[in-house]
N, C-alpha and C positions, 0 to 999 in steps of 0.2 A: 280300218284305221281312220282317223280325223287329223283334219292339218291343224298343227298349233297354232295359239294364236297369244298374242304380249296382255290378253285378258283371262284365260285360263283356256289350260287344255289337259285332260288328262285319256292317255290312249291305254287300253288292255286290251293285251292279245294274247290269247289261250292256244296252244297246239297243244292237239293227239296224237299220237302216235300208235298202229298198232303193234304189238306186239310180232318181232321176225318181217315185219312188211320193211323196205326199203324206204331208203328216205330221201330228197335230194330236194333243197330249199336255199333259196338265195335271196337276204334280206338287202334291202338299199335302202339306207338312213340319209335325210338329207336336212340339214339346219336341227342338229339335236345338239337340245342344248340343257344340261343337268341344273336342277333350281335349288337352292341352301333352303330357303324360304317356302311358305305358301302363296306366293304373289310372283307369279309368269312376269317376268323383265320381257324387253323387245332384244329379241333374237340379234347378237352379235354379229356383224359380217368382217369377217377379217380375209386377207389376200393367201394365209398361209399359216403355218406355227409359229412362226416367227415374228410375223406382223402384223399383230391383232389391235390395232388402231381401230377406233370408232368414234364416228360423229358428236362432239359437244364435249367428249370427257379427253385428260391429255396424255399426250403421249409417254409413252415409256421410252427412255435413252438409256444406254447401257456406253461405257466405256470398251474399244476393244485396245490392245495392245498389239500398238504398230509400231515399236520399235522407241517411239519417241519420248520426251519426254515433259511434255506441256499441252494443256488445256484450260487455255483463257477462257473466265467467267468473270463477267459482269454481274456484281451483286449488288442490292440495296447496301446502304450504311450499315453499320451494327457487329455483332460480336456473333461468331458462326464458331458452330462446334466440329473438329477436325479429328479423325481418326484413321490410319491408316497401316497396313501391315506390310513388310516388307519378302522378296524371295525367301529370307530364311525364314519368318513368322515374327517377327520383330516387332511390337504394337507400340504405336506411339500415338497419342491421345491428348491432343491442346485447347488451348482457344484463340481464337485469331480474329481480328480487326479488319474487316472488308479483305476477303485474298483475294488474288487475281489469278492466280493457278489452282486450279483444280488437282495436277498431279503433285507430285513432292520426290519421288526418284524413281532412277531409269529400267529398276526392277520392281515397283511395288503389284503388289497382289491383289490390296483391298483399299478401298478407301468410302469413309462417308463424311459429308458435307453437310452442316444444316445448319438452322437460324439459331441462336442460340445454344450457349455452352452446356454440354453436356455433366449431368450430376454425377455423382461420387455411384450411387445404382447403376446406371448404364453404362460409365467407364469401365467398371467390374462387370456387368454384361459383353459388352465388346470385346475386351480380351479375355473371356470364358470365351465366348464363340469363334474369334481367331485359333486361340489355343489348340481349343478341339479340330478343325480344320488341320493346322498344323501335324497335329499328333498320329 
């Protein structure tokens, strides 16, 4: 085998086996990493499954549900597209002027946030895929 590298690497490994012979093999993989493309990206390092941060590009944040019911954001000026579903699957879909809360109630489920109001297409997206969820 040959060690990869973030300019191309491509490894083949062929096993035999005889027929009725026993067998007992133990592989160790270490920095494998599956490529979409023909072009070897530089190898990911992350801390775990959970926390796959890397250098230059930004983080992922995930909301958890601790009970409460407020999460202050500071946004640019502008009109932000607001959707959000409730414990029972309850979608509600607006547009809003600079919010300062990220949440909206003390059971919700889902929620997305982004720059600009969302069209009559993706509304109907949104609650197609709540719905499903729901159901």
């Amino acid at each position: 085998m040959t060690a990869a590298t973030a300019a191309s690497a491509q490894t083949v490994v062929t096993l035999g086996f005889a027929s009725g012979a026993a067998v007992d093999v133990t592989y160790r993989l270490k920095g494998l990493q599956f490529e979409a493309g023909a072009v070897a990206t530089p190898l990911q390092h992350n801390l775990g499954p959970h926390d796959v941060t890397e250098p230059g590009v930004p983080d992922v944040w995930h909301l958890w549900d601790d009970g409460g019911d407020s999460l202050p954001v500071s946004l640019p000026a502008g009109t932000y597209g607001r959707a959000w579903v409730d414990h029972l699957g309850a979608v509600t879909v607006d547009a809003v002027s600079a919010p300062a809360n990220a949440l909206l109630t003390t059971r919700q489920a889902g929620v997305i946030l982004r720059a600009g109001a969302f069209n009559a297409a993706e509304e109907a997206a949104i609650r197609k895929y709540w719905a499903q969820l729901a159901a």
